[in-house]
C-alpha positions as a printed Julia matrix, in Angstrom:
380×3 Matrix{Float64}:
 -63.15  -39.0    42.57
 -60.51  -35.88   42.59
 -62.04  -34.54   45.78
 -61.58  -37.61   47.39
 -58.14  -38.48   46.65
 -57.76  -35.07   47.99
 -58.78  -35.64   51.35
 -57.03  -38.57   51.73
 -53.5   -36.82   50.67
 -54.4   -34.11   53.98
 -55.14  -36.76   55.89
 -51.67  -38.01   55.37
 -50.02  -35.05   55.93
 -51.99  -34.19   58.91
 -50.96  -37.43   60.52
 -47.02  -37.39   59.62
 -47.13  -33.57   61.25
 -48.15  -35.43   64.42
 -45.73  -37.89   64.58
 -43.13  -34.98   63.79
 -39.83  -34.84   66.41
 -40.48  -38.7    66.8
 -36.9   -39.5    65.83
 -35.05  -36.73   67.55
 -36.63  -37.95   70.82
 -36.15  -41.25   70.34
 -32.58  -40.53   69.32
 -32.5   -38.81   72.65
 -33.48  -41.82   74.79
 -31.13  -44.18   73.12
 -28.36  -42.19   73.49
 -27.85  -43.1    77.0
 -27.94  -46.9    75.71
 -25.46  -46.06   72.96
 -22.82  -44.28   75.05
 -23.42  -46.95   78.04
 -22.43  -49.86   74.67
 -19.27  -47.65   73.81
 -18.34  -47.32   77.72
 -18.19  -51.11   77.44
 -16.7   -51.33   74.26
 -14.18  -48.8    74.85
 -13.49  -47.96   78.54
 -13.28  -51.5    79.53
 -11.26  -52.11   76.59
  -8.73  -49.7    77.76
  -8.78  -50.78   81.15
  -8.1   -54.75   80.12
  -5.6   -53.44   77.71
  -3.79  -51.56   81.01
  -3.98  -54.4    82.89
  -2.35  -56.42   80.47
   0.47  -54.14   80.37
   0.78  -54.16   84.27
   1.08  -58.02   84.59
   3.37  -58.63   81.73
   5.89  -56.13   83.34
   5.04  -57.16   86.64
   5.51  -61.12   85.9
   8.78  -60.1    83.67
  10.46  -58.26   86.94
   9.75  -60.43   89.06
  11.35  -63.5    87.52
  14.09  -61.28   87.54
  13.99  -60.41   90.96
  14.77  -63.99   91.62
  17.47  -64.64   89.45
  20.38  -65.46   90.99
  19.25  -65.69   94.62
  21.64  -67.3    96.97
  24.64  -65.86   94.91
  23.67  -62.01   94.25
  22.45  -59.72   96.74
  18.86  -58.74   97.12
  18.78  -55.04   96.58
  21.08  -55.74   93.21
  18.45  -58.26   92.39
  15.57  -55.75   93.21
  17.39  -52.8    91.23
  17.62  -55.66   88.44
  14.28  -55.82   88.19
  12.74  -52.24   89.08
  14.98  -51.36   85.8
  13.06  -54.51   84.25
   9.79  -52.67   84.86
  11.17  -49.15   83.55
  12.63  -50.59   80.34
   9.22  -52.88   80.06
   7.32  -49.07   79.45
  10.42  -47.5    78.26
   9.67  -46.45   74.24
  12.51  -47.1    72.88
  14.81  -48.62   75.23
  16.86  -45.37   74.77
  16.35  -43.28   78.01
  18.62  -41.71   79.77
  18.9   -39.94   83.11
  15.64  -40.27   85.18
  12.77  -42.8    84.42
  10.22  -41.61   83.5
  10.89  -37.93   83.16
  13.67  -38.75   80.76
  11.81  -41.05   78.29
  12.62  -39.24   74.53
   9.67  -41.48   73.0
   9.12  -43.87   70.5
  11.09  -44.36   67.72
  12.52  -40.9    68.93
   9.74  -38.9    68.0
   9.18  -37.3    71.44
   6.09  -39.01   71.66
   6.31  -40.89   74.88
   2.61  -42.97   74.1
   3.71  -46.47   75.44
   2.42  -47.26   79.12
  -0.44  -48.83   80.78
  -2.93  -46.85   80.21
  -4.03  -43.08   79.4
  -3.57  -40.41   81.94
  -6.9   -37.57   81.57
  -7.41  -34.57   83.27
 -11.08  -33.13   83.65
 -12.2   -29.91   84.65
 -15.09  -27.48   84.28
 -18.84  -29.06   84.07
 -22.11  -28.45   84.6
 -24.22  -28.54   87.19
 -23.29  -29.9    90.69
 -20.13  -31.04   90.69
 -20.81  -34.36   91.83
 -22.53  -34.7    88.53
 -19.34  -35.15   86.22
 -20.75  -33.81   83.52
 -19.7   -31.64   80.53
 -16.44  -31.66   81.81
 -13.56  -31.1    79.38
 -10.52  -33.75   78.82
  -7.54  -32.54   78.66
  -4.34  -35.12   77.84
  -0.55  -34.04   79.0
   1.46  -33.73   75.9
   4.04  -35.36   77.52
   2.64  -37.19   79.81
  -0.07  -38.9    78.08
  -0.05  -42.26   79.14
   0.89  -44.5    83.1
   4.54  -44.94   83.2
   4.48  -47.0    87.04
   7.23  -45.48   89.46
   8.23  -48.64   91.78
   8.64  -48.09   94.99
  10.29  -50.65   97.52
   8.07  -52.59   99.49
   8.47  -55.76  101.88
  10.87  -58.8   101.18
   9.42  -62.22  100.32
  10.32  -65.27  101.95
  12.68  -67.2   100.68
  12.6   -68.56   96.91
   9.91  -66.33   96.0
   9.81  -62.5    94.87
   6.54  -60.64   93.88
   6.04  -57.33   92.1
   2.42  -55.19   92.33
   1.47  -52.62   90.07
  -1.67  -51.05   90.53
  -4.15  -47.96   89.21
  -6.83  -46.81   91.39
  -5.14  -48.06   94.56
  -3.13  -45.84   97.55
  -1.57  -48.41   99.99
   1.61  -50.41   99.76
   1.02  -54.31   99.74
   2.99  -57.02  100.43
   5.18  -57.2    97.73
   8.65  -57.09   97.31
   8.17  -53.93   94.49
   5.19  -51.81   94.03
   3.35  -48.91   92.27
   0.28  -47.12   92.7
  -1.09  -44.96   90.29
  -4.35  -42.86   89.2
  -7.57  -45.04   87.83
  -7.47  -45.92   84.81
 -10.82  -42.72   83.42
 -14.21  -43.49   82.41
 -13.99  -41.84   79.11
 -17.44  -42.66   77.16
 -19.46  -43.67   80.26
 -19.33  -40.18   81.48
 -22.71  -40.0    79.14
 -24.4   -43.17   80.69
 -26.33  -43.64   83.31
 -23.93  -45.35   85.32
 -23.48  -44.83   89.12
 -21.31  -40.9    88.84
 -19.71  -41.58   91.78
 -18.07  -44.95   90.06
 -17.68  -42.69   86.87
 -15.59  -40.07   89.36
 -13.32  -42.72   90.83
 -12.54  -44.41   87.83
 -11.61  -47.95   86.99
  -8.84  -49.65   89.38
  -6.61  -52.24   87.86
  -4.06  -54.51   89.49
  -1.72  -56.43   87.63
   0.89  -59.02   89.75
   3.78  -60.99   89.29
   5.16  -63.69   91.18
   7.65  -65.83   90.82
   9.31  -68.98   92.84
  12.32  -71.11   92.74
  11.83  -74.62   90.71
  14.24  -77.51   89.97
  15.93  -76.37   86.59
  15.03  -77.92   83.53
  17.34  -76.71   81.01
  20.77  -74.81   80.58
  22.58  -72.99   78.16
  26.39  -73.4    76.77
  28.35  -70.97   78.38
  29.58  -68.2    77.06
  33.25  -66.55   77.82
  33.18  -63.91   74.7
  31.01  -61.76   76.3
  31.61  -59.38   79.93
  31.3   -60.73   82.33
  31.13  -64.36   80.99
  27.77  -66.09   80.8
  27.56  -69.68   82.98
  26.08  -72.4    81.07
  27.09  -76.17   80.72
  30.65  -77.28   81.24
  32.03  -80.6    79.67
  31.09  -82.57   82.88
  28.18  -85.11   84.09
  28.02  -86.95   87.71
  26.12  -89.95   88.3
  23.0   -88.97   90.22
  24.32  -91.37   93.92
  27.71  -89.72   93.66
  26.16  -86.15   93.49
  23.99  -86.75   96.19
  27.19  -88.13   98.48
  28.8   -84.69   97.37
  29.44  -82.15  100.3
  29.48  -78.2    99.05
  32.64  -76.55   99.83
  34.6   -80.23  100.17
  36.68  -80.78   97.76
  36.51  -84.69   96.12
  39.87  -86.52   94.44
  38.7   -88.84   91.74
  41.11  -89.97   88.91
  40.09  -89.88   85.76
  40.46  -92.47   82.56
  39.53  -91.75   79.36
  37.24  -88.98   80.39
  35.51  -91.38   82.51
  35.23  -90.26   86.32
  36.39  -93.0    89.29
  34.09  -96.45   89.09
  31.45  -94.64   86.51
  31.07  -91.76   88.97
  30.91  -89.23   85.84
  32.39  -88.46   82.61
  33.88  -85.36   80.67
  33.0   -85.06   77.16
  33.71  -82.59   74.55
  31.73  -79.34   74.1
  30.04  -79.43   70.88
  26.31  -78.22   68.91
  23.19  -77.82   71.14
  21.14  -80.59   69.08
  24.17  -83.21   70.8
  24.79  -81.63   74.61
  23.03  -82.62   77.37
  21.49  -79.35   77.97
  17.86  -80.4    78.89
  16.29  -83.71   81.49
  15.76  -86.85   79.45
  18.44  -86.2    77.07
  21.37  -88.69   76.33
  25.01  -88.51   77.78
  27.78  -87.77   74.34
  30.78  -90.06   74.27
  33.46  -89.54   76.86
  36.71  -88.02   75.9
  39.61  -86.61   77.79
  39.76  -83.46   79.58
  42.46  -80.66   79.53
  44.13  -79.59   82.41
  42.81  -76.47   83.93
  39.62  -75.18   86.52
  36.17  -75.33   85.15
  32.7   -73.6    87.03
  29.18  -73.99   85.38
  26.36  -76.13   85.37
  26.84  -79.98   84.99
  23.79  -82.46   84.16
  23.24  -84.8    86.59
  22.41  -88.33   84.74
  20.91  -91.75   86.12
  20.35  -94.92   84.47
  16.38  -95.42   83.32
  15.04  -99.06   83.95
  12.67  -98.2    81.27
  15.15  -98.52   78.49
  18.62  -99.35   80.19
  20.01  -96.45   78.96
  22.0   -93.01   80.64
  19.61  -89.64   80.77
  20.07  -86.55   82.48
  17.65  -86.08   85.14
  18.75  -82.96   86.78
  21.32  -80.0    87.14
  23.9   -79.08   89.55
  26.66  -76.08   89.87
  30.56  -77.73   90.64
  33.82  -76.53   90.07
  36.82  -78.75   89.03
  40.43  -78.53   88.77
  41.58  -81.38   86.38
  45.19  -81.78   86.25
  47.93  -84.17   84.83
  47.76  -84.18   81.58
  43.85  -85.15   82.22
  43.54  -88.32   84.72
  43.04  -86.65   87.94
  40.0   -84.58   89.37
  39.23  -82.55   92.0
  35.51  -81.79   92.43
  33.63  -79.1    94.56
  30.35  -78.9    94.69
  28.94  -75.16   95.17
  25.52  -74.33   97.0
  22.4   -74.51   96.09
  20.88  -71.27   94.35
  18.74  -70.22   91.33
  20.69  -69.91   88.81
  21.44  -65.85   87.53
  21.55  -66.66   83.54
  21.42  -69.36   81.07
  19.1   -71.67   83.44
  15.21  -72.2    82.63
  12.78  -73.96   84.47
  11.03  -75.53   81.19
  12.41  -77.68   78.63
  13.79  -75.29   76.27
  15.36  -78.51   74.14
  13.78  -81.33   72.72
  14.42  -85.11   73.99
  13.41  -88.09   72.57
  11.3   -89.94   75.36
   8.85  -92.75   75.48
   6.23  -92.37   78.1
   7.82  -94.48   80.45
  11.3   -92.89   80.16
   9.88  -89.42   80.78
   7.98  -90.58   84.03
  11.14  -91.91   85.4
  13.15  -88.85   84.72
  10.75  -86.76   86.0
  10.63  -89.0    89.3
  14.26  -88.89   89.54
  14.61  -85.49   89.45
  13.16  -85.48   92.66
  15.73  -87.92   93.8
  18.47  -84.92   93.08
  19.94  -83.56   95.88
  20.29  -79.43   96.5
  20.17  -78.69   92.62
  20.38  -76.2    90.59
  17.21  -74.13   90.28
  15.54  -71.56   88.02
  12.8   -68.94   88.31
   9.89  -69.25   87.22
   6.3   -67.13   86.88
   3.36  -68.32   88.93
């Protein structure tokens, strides 16, 4: 009985000697399949992540870009929003001097890690070059990550401005910003099987932003603390027929009593909280009350009556200026040109308004009705 169980306990042994190195050479074979997972995992993930980054700054700037067309001039609005991409990878919104050579880092540490993107250098390898492997990584201290340089590119048409950033790519499209840059690096697929001349070239990335002129939706109360003064609402409505009848530089004579504005063309009404001004389409008009003498430029809502509930609701937004004068019964109204408005206009609702169905679909069709409003610009 001993001898036996002897000869089975070799015949183990011999048997697990055979299968010894099993593990290291499978471990071999799947690493191709485990670094080909983390190039998915990780390489992609960096290259979503970048752009991500491009199209939120390239979006931001070029909503800027628009702002204010018709009464700022293009290359101030393109400045406006080339600095919009800058401070968009800028650490700490501290820089001075040159972007991005002059970025001190985040939170001042010198660090300068916030862009779209890291920026590798490889050298060495082995093998044929073509290959691309064993190469060493090597990260800029300062210069670890894309910071885009825009460059100018090609006007858009009217009531539109677009902005391109782009990794991997060389030639200038047509945009009115742009910025090419190096791929975004295979990191962990450089040990996977993938194709090495796609591992060589990288990942390329494109992230655009475009944005067009739309029929404003909301404003803001004006602000004259602050330099130079912000435009927002002024205490003024018209009557949707007698803002369409309005000519731009023509001035109108209307008298005025008790705030109200010729045979109901309009109505002044005293500046008060945001909850209460007409500051978004659909809201209700506040009570009328007596202006005081002097020249007033902003927005002013343009109201209509709605069948739907027989009562007074802005349904759009215009720019005028008016001189009211003795002692607040006479009016002299301008309307200004159309344009997209620089500050304090958006193209959503930024306010609530108390609607039915029925009241909102006839605002909403009015504000069609409005003649050369104001507008706003918006991301596509």
């Amino acid at each position: 009985m001993a001898v036996r169980t002897g000869r089975v306990r070799r015949g183990s042994l011999s048997r697990r000697n055979c299968r010894r190195g099993y593990t290291l050479v499978f471990f071999a074979m799947m690493l191709f399949g485990i670094m080909a997972m983390a190039a998915l995992v990780i390489d992609i993930g960096f290259a979503r992540l970048a752009q991500q980054q491009l199209r939120i700054a390239a979006s931001s700037a070029a909503v800027e870009g628009l702002r204010g067309e018709g009464v700022l001039d293009y290359d101030d609005r393109r400045t406006a929003a080339r600095e919009f991409v800058h401070w968009h990878f800028d650490d700490d919104l501290d820089s001075t001097g040159t972007y991005p050579a002059d970025d001190d880092g985040a939170f001042d540490t010198g660090s300068g890690r916030f862009g779209a993107g890291p920026v590798v250098q490889f050298s060495g390898g082995a093998g044929d070059a073509s290959l691309v492997a064993s190469q060493l990584m090597h990260v800029e201290q300062g210069d670890p990550v894309y910071k885009p340089q825009v460059l100018d590119g090609t006007p858009s048409a009217t009531g539109s401005f677009q902005v391109a950033l782009r990794r991997g790519t060389t030639d200038a499209p047509t945009a009115d910003l742009y910025a090419n840059g190096p791929s975004v690096p295979y990191l962990f697929a450089r040990g996977s099987l993938i194709n090495r001349q796609l591992i060589n070239n990288g990942i390329t990335m494109r992230g655009t932003g475009r944005a067009e002129s739309r029929r404003a939706l909301s404003i803001g109360i004006a602000d004259d603390a602050i330099t130079p003064a912000s435009p927002g609402l002024m205490p003024l409505t018209l009557e949707l027929s007698y803002w369409n009848g309005l000519t731009t530089s023509s001035p109108d004579s209307q008298s005025i009593a008790v705030g109200v504005i010729g045979m109901s063309a309009g109505r002044f009404f005293a500046i008060a909280t945001s909850d209460t001004m007409p500051l978004t389409i659909g809201r209700l008009l506040p009570a009328a009350s007596v202006p005081t003498d002097g020249t007033y430029t902003g927005y002013v809502p343009i109201y209509a009556e709605i069948t739907a509930s027989s009562t007074l609701r802005v349904v759009g937004f215009g720019q005028v200026e008016v001189i009211v004068s003795g002692g607040g019964t006479q009016a002299s109204i301008t309307r200004l040109p159309s344009h997209v408005g620089p500050e304090n206009v958006s193209a959503v609702r930024c306010f609530s308004a108390s609607l039915i169905a029925a009241e909102s679909d006839e605002v909403f069709t009015q504000l069609g009705n409005v003649r050369e409003p104001l507008l706003a610009p918006a991301s596509r």
